[in-house]
Each structure stands twice: as C-alpha cells, then as structure tokens.
C-alpha positions in Angstrom: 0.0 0.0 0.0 1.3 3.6 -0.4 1.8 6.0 2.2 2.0 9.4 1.4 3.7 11.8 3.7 1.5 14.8 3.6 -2.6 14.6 4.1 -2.7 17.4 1.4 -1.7 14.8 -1.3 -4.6 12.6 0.0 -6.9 15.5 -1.0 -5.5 16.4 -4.3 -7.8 15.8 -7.3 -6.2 12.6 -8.9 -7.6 13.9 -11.9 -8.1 17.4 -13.2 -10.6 16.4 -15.8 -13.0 14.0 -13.3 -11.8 15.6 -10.2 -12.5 12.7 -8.4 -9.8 12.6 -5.8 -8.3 9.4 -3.8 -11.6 8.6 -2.0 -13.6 8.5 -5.0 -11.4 6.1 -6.2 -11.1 3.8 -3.6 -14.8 4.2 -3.4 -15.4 2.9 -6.9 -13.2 0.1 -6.3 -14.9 -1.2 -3.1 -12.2 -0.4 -0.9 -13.0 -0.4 2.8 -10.1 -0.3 4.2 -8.5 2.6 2.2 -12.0 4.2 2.2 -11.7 4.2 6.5 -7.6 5.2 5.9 -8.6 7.9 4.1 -11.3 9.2 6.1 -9.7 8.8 9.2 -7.1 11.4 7.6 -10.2 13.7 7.4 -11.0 13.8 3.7 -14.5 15.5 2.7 -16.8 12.6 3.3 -18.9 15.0 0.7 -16.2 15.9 -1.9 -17.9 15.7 -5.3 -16.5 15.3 -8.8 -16.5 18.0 -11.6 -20.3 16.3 -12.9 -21.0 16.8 -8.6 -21.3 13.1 -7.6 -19.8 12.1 -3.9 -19.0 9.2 -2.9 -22.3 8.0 -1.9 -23.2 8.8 -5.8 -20.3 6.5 -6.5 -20.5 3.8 -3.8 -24.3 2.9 -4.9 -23.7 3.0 -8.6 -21.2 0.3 -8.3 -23.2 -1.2 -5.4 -20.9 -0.9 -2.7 -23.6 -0.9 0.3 -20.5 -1.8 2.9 -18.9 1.3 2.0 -22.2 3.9 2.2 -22.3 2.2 6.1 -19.0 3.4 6.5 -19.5 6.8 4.7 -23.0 7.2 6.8 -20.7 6.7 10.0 -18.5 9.5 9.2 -21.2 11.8 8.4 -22.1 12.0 4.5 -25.3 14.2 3.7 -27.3 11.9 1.9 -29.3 15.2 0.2 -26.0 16.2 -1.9 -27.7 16.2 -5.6 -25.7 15.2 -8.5 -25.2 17.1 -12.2 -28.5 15.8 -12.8 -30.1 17.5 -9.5 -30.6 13.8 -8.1 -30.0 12.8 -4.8 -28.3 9.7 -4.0 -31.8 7.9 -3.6 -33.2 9.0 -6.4 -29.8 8.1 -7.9 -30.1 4.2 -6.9 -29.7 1.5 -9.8 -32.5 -0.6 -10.0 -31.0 -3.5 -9.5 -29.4 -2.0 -5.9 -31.8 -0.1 -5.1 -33.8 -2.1 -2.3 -30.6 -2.8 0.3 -29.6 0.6 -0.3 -32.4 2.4 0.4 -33.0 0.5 3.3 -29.6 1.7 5.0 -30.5 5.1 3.9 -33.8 5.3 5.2 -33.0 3.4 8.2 -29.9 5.5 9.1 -31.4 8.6 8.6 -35.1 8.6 9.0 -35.9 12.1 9.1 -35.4 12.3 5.4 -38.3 10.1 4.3 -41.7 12.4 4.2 
C-alpha cells in the first residue's frame, strides 16, 4: 500500500478532468479499508466530482452498500444532488436499489416524508 507523507496529497484531485480525488477512487473500487484510511485522515466525506457526484453517488452505482455504512458513519449528507439534481436515492440503480435504500432510510429517518 502507499503512504504518502502529507494529508494534502490525500486531497488532491487525482484527476483534473474528473476531479475525483483518492476517496472517490477507492470508493469505486470497493475499498473499505482505504476508504476508513482515508477518512480517518479527514478527507471531505462530501467531496464531489466535476459532474457533482460524492462518494455516496459512486458507492451505490457500483453497489458498494458496505462502503455507504462506513460513509453514513463519518457523516455523508445523503441530500447532496448530482449534475442531474438527483440525490443519491433517487440516484439508486434498479437492481441495488432495495438494500440501499433500506440503509438510507433506516440511518437517517428524518429524510423520508
């Protein structure tokens, strides 16, 4: 595994097209443990990408329901909209969209009317 010195490489933009940075990354490759690493180093649970998806966006696209638990427990905002003005539960793949909605709704009830 790498380790990088400095916490402001962590945050850098690992692309200045995408903008996703490191925790985007590790995100989209179902990465716990580098999601927690990087997290724990204080990254924006809520950085978004140049088209404005965070790594909830990403994490349920590629159906990573272990890593929105860990992103819920470091405080994501579940309301953050995408390019598309979508939130991450209107966001939800059809084919992922029962187990995640279920942690979303059930970790943060106040958001279902």
């Amino acid at each position: 595994m790498l380790t990088l010195g400095g916490c402001a490489l962590l945050r850098a933009p690992v692309s200045s097209i995408s903008g996703w940075t490191a925790l985007h990354v590790a995100v989209r490759h179902g990465l716990t443990k580098a999601v927690t690493h990087l997290l724990n180093h204080r990254l924006d649970v809520d950085a978004r990408t140049k088209s404005s998806e965070s790594a909830g966006h990403i994490a349920l696209k590629y159906r990573h329901v272990g890593i929105v638990d860990v992103l819920l427990n470091y405080g994501m905002n579940i309301e953050t909209r995408d390019d598309k003005g979508e939130t991450m539960l209107q966001s939800l793949p059809s084919k992922v969209a029962f187990p995640s909605a279920c942690l979303l709704i059930c970790f943060c009830p106040q958001t279902v009317s």
